[in-house]
PQR file with spaces between the fields and no chain letter, atoms N, CA, C, O and H, PARSE charges and radii, in Angstrom:
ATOM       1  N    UNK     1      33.029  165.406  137.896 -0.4000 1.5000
ATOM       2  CA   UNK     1      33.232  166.665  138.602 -0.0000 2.0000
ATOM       3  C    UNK     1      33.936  166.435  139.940  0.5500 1.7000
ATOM       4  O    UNK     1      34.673  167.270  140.464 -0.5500 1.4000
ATOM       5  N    UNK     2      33.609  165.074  140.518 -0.4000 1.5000
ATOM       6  CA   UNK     2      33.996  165.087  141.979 -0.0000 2.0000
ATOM       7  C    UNK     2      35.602  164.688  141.774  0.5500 1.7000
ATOM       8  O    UNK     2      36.236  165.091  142.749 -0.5500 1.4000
ATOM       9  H    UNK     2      33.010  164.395  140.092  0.4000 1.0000
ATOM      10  N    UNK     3      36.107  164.287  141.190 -0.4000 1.5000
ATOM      11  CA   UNK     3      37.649  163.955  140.491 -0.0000 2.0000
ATOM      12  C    UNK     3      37.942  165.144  140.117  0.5500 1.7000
ATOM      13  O    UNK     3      39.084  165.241  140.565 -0.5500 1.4000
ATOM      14  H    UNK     3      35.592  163.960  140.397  0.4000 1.0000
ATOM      15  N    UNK     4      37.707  166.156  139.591 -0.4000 1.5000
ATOM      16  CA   UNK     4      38.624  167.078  138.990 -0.0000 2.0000
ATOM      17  C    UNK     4      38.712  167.886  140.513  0.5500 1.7000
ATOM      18  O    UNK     4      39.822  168.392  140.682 -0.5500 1.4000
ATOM      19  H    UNK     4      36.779  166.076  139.227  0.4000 1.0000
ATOM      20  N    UNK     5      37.733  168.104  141.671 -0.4000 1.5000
ATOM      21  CA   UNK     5      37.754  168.619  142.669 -0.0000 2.0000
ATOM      22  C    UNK     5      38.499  168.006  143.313  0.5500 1.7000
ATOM      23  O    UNK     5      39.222  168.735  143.993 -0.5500 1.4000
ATOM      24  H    UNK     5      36.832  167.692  141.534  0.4000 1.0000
ATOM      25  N    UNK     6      38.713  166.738  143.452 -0.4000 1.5000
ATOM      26  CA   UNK     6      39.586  165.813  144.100 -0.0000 2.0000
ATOM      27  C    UNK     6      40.903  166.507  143.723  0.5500 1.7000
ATOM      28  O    UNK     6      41.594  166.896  144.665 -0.5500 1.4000
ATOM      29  H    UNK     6      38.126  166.146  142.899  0.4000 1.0000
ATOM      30  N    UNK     7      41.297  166.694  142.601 -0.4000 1.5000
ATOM      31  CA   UNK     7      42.669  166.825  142.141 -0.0000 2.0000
ATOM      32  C    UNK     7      42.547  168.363  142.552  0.5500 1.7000
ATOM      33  O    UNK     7      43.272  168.917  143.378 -0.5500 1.4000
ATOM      34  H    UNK     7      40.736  166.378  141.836  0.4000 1.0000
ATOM      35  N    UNK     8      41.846  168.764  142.069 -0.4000 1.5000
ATOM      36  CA   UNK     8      42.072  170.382  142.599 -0.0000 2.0000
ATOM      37  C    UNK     8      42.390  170.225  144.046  0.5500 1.7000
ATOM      38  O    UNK     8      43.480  170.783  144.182 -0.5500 1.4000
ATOM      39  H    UNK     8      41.257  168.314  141.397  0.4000 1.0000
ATOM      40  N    UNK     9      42.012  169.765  145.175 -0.4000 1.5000
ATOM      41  CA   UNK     9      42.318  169.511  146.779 -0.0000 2.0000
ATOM      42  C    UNK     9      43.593  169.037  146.751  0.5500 1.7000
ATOM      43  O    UNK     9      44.345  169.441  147.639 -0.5500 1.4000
ATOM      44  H    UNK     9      41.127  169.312  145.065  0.4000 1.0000
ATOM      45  N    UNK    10      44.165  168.001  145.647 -0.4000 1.5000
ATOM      46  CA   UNK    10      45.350  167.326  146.458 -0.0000 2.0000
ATOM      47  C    UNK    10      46.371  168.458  145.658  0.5500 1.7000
ATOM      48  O    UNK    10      47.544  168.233  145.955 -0.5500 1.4000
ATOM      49  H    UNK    10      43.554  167.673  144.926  0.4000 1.0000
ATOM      50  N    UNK    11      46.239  169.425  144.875 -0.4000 1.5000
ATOM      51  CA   UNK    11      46.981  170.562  143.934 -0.0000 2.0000
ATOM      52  C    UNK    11      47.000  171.709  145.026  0.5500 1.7000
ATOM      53  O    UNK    11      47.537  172.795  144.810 -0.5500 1.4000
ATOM      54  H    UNK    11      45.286  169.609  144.634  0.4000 1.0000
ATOM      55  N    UNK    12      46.490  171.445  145.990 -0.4000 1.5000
ATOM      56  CA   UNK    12      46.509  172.539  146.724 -0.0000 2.0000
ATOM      57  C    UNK    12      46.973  172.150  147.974  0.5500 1.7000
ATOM      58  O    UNK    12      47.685  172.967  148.557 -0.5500 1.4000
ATOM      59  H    UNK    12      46.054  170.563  146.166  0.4000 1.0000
ATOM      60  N    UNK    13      46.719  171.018  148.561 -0.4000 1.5000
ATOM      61  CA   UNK    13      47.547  170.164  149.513 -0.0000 2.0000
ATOM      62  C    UNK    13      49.660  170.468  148.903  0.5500 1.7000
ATOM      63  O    UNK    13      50.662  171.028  149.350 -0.5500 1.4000
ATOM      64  H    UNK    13      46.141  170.354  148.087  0.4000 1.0000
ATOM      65  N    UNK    14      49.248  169.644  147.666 -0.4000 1.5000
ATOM      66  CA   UNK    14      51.080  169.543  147.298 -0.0000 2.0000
ATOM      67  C    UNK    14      51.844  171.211  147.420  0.5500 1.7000
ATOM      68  O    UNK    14      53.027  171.421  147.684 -0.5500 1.4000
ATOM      69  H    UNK    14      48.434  169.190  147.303  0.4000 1.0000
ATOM      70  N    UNK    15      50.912  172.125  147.177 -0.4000 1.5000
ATOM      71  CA   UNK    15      51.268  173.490  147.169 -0.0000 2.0000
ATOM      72  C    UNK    15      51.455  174.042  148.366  0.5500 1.7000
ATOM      73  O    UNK    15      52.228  175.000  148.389 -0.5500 1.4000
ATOM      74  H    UNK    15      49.950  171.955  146.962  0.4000 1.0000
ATOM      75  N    UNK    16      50.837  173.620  149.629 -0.4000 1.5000
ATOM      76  CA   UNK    16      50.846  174.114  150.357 -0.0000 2.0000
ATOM      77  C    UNK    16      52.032  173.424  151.124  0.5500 1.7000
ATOM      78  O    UNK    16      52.640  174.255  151.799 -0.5500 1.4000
ATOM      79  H    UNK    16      50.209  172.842  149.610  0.4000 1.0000
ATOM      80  N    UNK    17      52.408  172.488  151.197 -0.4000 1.5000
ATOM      81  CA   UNK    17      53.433  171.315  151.508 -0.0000 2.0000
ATOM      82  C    UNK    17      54.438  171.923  150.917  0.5500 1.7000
ATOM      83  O    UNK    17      55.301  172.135  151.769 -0.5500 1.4000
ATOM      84  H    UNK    17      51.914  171.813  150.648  0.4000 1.0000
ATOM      85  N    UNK    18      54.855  172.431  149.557 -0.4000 1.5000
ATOM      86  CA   UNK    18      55.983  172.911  148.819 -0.0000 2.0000
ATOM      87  C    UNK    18      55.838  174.451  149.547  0.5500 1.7000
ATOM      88  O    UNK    18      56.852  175.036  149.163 -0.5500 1.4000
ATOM      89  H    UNK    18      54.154  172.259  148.865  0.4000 1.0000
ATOM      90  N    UNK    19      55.479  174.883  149.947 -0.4000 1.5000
ATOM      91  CA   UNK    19      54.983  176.514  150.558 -0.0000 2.0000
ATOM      92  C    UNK    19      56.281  176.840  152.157  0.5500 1.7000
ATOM      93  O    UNK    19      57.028  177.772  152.455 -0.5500 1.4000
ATOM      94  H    UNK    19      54.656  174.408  150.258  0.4000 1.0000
ATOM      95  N    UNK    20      55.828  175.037  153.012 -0.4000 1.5000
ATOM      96  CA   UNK    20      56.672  174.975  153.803 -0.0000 2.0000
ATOM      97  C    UNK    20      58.170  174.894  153.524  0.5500 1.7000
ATOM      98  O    UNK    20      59.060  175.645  153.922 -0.5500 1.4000
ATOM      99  H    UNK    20      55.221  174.280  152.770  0.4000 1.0000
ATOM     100  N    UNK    21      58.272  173.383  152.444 -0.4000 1.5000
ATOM     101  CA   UNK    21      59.600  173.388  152.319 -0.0000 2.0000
ATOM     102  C    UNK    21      60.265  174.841  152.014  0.5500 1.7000
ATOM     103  O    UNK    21      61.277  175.222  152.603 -0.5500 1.4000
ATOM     104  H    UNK    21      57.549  172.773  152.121  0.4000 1.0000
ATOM     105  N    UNK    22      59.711  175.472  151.208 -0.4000 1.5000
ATOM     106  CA   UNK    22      60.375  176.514  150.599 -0.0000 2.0000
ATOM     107  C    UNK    22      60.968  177.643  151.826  0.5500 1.7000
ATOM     108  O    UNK    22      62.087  178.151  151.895 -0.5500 1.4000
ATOM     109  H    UNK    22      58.889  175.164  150.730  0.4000 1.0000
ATOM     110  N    UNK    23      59.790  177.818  152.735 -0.4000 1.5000
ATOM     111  CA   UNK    23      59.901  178.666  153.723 -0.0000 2.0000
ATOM     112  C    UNK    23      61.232  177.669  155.380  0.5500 1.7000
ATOM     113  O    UNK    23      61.549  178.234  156.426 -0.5500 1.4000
ATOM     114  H    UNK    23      58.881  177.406  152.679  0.4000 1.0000
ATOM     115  N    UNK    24      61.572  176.477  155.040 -0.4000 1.5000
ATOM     116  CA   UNK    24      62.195  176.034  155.839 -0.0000 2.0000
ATOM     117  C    UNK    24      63.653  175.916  155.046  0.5500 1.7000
ATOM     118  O    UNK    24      64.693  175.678  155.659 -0.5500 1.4000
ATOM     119  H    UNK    24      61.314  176.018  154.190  0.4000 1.0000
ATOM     120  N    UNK    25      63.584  176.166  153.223 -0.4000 1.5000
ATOM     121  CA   UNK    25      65.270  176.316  152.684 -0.0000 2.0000
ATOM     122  C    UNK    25      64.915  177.986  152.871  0.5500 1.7000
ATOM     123  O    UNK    25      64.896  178.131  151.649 -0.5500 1.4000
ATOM     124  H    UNK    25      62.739  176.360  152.725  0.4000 1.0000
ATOM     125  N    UNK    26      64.751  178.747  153.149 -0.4000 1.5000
ATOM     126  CA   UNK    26      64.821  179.782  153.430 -0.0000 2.0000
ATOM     127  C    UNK    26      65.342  180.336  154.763  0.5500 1.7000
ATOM     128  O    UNK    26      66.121  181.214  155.133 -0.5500 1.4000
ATOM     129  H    UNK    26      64.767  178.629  154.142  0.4000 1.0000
ATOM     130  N    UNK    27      64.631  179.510  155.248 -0.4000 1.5000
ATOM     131  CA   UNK    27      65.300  179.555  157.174 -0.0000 2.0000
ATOM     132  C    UNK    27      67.284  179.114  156.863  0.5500 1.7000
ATOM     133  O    UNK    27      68.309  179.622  157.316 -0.5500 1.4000
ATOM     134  H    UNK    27      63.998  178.797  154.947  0.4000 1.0000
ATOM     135  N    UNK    28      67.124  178.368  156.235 -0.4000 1.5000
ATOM     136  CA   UNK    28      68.245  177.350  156.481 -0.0000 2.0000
ATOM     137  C    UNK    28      69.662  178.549  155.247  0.5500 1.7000
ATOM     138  O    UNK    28      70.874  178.745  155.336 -0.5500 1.4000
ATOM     139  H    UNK    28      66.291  177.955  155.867  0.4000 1.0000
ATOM     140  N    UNK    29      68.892  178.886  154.550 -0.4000 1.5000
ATOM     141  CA   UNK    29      69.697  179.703  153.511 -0.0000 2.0000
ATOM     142  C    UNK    29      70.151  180.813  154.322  0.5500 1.7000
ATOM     143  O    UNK    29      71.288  181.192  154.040 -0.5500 1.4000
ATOM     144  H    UNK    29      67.908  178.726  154.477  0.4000 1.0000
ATOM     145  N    UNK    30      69.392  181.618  155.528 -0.4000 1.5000
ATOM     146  CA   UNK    30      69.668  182.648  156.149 -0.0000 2.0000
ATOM     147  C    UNK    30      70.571  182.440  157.219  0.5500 1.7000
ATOM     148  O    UNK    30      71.383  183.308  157.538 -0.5500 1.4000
ATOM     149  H    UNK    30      68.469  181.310  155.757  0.4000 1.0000
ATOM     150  N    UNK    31      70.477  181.242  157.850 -0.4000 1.5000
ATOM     151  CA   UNK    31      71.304  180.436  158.967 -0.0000 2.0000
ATOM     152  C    UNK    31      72.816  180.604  158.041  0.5500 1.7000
ATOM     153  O    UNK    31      73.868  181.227  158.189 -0.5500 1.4000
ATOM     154  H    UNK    31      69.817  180.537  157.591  0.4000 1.0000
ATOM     155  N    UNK    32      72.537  180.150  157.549 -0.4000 1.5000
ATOM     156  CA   UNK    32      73.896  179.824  156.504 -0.0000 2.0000
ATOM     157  C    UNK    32      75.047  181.031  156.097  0.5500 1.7000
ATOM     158  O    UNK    32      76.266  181.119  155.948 -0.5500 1.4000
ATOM     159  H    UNK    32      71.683  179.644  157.428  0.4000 1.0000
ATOM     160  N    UNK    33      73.774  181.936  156.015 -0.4000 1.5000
ATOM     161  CA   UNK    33      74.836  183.500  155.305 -0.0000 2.0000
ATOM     162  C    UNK    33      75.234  183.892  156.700  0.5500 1.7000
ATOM     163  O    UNK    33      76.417  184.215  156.805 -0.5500 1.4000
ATOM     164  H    UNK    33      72.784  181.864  156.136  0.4000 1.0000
ATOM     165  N    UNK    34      74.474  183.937  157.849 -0.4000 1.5000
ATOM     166  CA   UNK    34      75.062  184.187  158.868 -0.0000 2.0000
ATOM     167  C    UNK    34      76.278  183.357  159.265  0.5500 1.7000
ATOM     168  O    UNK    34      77.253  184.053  159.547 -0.5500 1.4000
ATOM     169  H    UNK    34      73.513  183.674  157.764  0.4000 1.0000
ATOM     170  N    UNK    35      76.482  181.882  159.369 -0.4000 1.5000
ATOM     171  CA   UNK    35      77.565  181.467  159.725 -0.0000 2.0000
ATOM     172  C    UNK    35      78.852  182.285  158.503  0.5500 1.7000
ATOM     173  O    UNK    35      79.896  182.631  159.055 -0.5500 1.4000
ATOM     174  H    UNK    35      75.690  181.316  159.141  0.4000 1.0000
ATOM     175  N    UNK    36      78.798  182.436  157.651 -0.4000 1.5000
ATOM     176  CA   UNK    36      79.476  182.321  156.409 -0.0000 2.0000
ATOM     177  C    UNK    36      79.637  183.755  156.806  0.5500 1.7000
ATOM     178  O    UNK    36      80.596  184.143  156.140 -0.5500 1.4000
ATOM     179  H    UNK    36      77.949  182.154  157.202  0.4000 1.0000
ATOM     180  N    UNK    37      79.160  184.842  157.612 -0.4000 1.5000
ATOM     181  CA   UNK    37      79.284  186.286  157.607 -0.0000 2.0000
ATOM     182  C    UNK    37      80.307  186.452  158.885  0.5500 1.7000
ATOM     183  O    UNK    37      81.299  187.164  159.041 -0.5500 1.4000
ATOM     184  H    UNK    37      78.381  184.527  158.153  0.4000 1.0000
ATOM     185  N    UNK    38      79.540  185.338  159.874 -0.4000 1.5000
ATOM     186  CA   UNK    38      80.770  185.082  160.971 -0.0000 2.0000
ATOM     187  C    UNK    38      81.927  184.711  160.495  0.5500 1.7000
ATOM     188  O    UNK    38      82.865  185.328  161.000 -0.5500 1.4000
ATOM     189  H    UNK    38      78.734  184.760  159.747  0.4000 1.0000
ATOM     190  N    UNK    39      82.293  183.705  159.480 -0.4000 1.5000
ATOM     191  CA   UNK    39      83.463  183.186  159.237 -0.0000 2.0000
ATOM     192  C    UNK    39      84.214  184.225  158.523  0.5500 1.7000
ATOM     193  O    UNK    39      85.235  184.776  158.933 -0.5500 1.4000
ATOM     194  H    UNK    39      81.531  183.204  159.070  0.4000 1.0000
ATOM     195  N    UNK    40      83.566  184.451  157.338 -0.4000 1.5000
ATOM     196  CA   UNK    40      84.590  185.860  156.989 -0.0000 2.0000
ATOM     197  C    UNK    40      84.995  186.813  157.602  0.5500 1.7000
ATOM     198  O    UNK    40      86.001  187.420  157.234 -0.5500 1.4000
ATOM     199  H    UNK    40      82.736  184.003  157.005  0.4000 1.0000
ATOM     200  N    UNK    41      84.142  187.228  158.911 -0.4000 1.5000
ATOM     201  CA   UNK    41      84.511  188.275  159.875 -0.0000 2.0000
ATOM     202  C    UNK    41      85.729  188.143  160.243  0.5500 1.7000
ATOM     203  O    UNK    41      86.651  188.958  160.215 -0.5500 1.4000
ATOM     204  H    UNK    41      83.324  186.735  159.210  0.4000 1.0000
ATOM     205  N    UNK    42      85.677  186.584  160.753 -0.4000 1.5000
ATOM     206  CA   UNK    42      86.831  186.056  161.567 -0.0000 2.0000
ATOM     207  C    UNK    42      87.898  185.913  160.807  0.5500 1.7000
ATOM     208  O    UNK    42      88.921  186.197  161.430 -0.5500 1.4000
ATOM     209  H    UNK    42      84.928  185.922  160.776  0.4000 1.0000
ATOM     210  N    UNK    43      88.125  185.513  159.461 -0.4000 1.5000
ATOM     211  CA   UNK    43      89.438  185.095  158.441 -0.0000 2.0000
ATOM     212  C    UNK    43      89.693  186.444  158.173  0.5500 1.7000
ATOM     213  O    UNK    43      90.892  186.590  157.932 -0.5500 1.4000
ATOM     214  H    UNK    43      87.294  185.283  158.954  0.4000 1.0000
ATOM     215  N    UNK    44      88.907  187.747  158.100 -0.4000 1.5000
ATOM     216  CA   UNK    44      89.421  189.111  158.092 -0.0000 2.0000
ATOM     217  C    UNK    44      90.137  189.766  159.252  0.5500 1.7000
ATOM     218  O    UNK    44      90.847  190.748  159.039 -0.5500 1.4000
ATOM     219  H    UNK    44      87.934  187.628  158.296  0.4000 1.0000
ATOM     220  N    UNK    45      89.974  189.234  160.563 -0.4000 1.5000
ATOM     221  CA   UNK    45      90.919  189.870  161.290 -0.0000 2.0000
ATOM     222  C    UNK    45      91.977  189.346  161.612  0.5500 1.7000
ATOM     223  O    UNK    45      92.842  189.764  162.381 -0.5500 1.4000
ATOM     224  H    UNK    45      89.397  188.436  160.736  0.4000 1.0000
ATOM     225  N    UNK    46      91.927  188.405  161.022 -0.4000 1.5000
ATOM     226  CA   UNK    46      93.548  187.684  161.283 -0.0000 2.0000
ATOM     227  C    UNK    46      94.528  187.786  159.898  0.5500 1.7000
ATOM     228  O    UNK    46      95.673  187.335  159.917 -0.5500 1.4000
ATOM     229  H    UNK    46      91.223  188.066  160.398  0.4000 1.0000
């Protein structure tokens, strides 16, 4: 029992760890459309 709880803790550790990454390619995906919204701005007025 104390092993399957074990694994249940580190299943919820790895989840919560993948929770961040996800929420930091998210940061980085939004950074991104913004540069990419600036750049087209800019190749449109010229």
């Amino acid at each position: 029992m104390d092993e399957l709880q074990d694994e249940i803790r580190r299943l919820r550790q790895e989840i919560q760890s993948l929770h961040g990454e996800i929420d930091k390619l998210k940061g980085d995906v939004a950074e991104n459309n913004t540069l990419l919204k600036r750049i087209w701005s800019a190749v449109n007025r010229n």
